[in-house]
Structures are given as structure tokens and as C-alpha cells.
C-alpha positions in Angstrom: -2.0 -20.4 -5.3 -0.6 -16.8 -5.0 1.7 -15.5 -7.9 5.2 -14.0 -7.0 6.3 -15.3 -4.2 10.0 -14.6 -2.6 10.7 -17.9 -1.1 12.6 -17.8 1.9 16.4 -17.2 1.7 18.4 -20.0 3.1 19.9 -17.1 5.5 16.8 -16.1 6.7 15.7 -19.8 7.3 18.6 -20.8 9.1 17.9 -17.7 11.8 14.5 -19.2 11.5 16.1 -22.3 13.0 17.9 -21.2 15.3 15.8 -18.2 17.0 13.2 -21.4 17.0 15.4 -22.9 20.0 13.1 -23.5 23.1 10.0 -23.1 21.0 8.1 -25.9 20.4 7.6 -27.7 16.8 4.0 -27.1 17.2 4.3 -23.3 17.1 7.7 -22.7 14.9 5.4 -24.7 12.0 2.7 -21.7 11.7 5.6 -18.9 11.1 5.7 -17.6 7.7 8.1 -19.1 5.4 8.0 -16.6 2.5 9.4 -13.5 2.1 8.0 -9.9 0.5 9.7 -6.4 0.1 10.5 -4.5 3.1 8.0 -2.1 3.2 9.8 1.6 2.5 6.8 3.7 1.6 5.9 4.8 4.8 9.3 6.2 5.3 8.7 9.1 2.4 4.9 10.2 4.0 5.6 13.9 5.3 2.6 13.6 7.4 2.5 10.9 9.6 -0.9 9.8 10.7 -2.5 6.3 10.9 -5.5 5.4 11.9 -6.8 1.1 12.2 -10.4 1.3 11.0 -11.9 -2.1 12.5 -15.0 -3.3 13.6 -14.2 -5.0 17.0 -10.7 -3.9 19.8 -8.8 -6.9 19.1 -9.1 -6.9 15.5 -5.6 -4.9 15.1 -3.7 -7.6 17.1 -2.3 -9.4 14.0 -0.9 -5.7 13.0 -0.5 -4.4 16.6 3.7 -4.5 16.3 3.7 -2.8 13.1 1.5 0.2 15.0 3.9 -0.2 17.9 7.0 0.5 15.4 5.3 3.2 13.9 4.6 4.8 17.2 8.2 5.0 18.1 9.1 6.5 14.6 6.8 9.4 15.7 3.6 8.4 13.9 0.3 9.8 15.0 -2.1 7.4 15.2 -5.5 6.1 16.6 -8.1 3.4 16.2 -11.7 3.4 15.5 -13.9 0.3 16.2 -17.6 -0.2 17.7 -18.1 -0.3 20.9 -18.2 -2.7 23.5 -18.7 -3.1 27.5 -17.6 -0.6 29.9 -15.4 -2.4 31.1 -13.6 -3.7 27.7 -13.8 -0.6 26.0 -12.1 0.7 29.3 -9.2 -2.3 29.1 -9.1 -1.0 25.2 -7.8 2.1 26.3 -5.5 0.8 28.9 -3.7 -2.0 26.4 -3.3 1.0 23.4 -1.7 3.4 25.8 1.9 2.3 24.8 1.7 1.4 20.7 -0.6 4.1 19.5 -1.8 8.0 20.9 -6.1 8.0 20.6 -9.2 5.1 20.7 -12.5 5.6 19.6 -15.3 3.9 19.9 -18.5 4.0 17.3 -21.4 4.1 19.7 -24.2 1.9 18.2 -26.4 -1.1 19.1 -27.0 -4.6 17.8 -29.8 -3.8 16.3 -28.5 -0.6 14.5 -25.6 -2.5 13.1 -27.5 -6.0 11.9 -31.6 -6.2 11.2 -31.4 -10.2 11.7 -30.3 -10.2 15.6 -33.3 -12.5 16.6 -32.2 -14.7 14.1 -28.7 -15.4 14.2 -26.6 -17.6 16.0 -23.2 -17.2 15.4 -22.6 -13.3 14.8 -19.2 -14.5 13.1 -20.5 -16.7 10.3 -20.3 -15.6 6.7 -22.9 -15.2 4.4 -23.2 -13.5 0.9 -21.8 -10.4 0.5 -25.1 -9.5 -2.2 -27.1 -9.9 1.1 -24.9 -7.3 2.9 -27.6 -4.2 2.4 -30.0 -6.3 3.4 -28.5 -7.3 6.8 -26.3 -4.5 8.0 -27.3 -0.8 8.0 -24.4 0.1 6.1 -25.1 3.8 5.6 -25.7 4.6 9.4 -22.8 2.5 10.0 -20.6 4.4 7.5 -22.1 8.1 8.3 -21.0 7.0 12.7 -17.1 5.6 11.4 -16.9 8.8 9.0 -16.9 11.4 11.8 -13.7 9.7 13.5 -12.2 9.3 10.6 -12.7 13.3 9.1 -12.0 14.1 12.3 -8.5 12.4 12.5 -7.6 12.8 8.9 -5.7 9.7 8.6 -2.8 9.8 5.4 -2.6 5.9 5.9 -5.5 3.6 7.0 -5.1 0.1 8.8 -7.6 -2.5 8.3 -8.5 -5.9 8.1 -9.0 -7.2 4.4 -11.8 -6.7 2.5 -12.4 -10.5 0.9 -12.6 -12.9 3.8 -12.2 -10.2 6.8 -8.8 -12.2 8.3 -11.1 -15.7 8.6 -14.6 -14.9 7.1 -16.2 -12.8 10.0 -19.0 -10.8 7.5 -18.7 -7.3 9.6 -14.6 -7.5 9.5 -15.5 -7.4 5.8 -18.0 -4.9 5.8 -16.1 -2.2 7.5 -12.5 -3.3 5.6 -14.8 -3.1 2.3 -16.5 0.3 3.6 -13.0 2.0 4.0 -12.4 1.1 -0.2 -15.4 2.6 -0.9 -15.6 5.7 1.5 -12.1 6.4 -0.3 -13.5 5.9 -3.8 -16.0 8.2 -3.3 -13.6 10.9 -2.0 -15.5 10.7 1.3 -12.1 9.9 3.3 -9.2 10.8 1.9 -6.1 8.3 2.5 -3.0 8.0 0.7 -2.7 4.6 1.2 -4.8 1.4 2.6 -3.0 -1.1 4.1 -4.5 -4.2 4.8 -3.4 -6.7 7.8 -3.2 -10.4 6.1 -1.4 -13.4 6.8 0.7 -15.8 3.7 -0.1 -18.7 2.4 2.1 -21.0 4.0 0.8 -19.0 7.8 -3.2 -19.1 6.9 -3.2 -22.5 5.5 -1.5 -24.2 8.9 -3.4 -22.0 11.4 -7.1 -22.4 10.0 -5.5 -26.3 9.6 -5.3 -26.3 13.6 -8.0 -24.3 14.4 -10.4 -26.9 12.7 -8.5 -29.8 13.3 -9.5 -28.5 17.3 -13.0 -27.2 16.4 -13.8 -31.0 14.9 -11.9 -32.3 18.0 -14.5 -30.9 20.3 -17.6 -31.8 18.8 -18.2 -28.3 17.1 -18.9 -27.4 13.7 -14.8 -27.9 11.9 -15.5 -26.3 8.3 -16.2 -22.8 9.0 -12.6 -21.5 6.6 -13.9 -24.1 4.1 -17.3 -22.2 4.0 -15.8 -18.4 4.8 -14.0 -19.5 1.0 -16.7 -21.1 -0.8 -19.3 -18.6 0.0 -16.6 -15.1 -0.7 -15.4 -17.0 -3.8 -12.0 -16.7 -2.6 -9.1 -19.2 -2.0 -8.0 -17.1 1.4 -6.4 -13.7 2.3 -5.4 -11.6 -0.2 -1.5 -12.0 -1.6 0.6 -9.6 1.1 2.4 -7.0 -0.7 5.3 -5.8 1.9 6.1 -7.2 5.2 7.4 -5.3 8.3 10.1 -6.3 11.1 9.0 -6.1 14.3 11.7 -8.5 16.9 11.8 -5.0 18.4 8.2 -4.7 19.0 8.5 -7.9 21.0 7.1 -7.0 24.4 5.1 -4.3 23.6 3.4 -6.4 21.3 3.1 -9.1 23.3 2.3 -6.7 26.6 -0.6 -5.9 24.1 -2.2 -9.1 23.8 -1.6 -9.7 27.6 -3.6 -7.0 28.1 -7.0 -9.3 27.2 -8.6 -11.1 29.8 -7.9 -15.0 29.9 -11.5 -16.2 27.6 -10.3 -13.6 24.5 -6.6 -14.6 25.0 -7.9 -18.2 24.2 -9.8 -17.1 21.3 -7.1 -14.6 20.0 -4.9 -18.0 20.2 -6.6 -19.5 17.9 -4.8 -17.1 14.9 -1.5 -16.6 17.2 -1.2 -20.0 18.2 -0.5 -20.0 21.7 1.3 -16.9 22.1 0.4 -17.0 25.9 2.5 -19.8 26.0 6.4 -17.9 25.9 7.9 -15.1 26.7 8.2 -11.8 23.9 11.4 -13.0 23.2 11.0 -16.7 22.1 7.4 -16.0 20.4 8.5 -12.9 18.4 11.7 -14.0 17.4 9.7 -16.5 15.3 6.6 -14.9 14.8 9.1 -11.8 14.0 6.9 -10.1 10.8 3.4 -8.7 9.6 2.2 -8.5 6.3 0.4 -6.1 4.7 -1.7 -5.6 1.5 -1.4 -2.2 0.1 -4.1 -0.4 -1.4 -3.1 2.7 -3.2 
């Protein structure tokens, strides 16, 4: 269990209730029901530039209102992740136009980002992290995200976490874990990490569902069971502020729209059917992100 919590003020959980009108059960049970601070330390950074360091386009949808707020408060900010198709990286371009200012892609291949392509089957399952130099060409890979990074000169950096990568996806892990240690070694220089994770109560219910579904179709139901038992880890990492976004509604949601129908599905398996309602209904329950900070 995670330490500290704020348990949800009976205020906040009868808005809960009522914003949760014309939403079904089914979603309204995945929405956090804790609390953390407000976060207030962007508000003193003089210079205001963020960049999401991720491995794949929609890795930042789970933080994409936060970027949108941001945005309007004058924030510079772009997002680094490897490349795709034409035509995604292309769509990638088109859905950032109106939360964030620059997208960049890191231009390598399979087989210069893993050495065990012929042998894998599912890019997404986890595996050891003491295998990691083994199986991913981390130093190419960190030498291709370090000139967009240098480049941009980020003061904040916005990525996935660094112990289970969101649901146990070894690369999200890899490149969350690669911003730590490009910082430690004064190779980047950020003021401040912040780390896109869900709570307790919102990680617990989801991955719930998504296995209950996987099992449900024949296919392999354990995979968060594993992603834990193999990072030694009991889930994401505790949050350490949360931000507002009811007024990143539709921009947020415009965002998400923006993927074509297969990775909507798949996106919906961690924002449970947010194709489903409009901005309005979704967001006013789904109304926060959480972050981890990392100073």
C-alpha cells in the first residue's frame, strides 16, 4: 500500500457524484478517489519550457491535459519519441498542434533499438531490467534522444515512470529510466522530472478490467501480475501532486480523437472508454492527472 494518502474530501466526492450524472457506473468506478497537493511548483519556474520524453506518440495521453493547461499558461513545449509510419508520425503532428508548440521524432530502426527482434513476440512484455544492456542498445539510443533534448533545453521533463513504465511495457521504462540517469550524469540538465502515474485506487480497477477482458477473450490475462513480479514493484509509483484539468476537456479529448479507431481501442484500455462521451461528461470525472516529481 502507498503511505500518505489524502483521502477524498466528502466535498470533493459529492461533486464526484454529481458531475458522474449520465455517466455510466462502469466508468465513474475507475476515477481516482484520492486526493494529493495541487501542484504550485510550476507556477515559480521563470523559464517555461517542457519537453515529454517518451518512447512511442501516444504515450503522453494520460498527461496530455496537463500539457494542454500548460500550453495556455504560455509554456514552451515539445515532445520527443521514436518514430513511427509516415502516416502516424504525420497524424502526431496534426493531434499536438493545439496542446503543445514542437514534435520530434528519434529516427531509428527495430533492430537499432532491440537486438532480440527475431525473437520476440510481444514487443510490450517485461522482462528483467539486469537484461536491459543486453537487449536494447541503450547508448545509441540515449546519444539519438540527447540531441532533441540539448537542443530544446527543457527546465521540466515529462515522462512515463521509471518502475513499471505506466503497465510494464520494458522500453516506456527504458527511456523514463534514461531521462534519471542522463540527468544524473549532468548530460541534460532539468529542474525537475515529472512523471505521468495513475493512484492506487485508478491502477488497481483499470488493470482489474483490462484482464478481466484479456482472460475474457482467450488471451493471456496476467500480464500486470507479471509486469509486478518481475520489476519487483507493487504498481506505479505513489503520485506526488495532481493537476486540474475540467478546462482541458475538449482539447484533451480532441487529442485522443485524433488516433485512428484500432489505437483508440487500445488507448481505452487505460482511459476506459473515453470514446464513449462527450469532453464534458468524461472529464468532469476523469477531471485530474497525477504526477511523480523528481527533483
Amino acid at each position: 500500500m502507498k503511505l500518505q494518502k489524502l483521502h477524498i474530501s466528502l466535498f470533493s466526492f459529492l461533486v464526484l457524484v454529481i458531475n458522474s450524472c449520465g455517466v455510466s457506473k462502469n466508468i465513474s468506478q475507475f476515477a481516482a478517489t484520492e486526493n494529493y497537493p495541487i501542484d504550485t511548483l510550476l507556477e515559480n519556474i521563470v523559464e517555461k519550457k517542457a519537453m515529454i520524453v517518451i518512447a512511442h506518440d501516444d504515450d503522453m495521453c494520460a498527461m496530455s491535459g496537463t500539457i494542454s493547461l500548460l500550453h495556455k499558461k504560455g509554456w514552451k513545449i515539445a515532445v520527443v519519441s521514436f518514430s513511427s509510419t509516415p502516416e502516424r508520425n504525420a497524424a502526431q503532428v496534426k493531434a499536438c498542434k493545439n496542446i503543445l508548440d514542437t514534435v520530434m521524432f528519434v529516427e531509428l530502426k527495430k533492430e537499432q533499438i532491440r537486438n532480440d527482434n527475431e525473437k520476440i513476440r510481444r514487443e510490450y512484455a517485461p522482462f528483467p531490467k539486469d537484461s536491459f544492456d543486453l537487449v536494447f542498445n541503450k547508448k545509441l539510443i540515449a546519444e539519438e534522444y540527447i540531441k532533441h533534448i540539448t537542443n530544446f533545453n527543457p527546465t521540466v521533463i515529462f515522462t512515463l515512470d521509471n518502475e513499471i513504465g505506466g503497465y510494464g511495457n520494458p522500453v516506456h521504462v527504458l527511456i523514463s529510466q534514461m531521462v534519471i540517469d542522463l540527468s544524473n550524469e549532468n548530460r541534460i540538465h532539468p529542474k525537475h522530472i515529472y512523471q505521468s502515474v495513475f493512484t492506487d485506487h485508478m491502477e488497481n480497477t483499470i488493470m482489474k478490467r483490462n484482464s478481466e477482458r484479456m482472460k475474457s477473450w482467450g488471451l493471456p490475462s496476467d500480464d500486470w501480475d507479471n509486469a509486478k513480479r518481475i520489476y519487483g514493484v507493487n504498481g506505479m509509483p505513489e503520485p506526488t501532486v495532481q493537476f486540474s484539468i475540467v478546462t482541458e476537456a475538449k482539447p484533451k479529448m480532441d487529442y485522443l480523437r485524433s488516433y485512428n479507431e484500432r489505437v483508440q481501442k487500445v488507448i481505452g484500455f487505460f482511459i476506459p472508454e473515453f470514446y464513449n462521451y462527450s469532453a464534458e461528461k468524461y472529464f468532469a470525472i476523469f477531471n485530474r492527472e497525477f504526477f511523480r516529481i523528481i527533483k
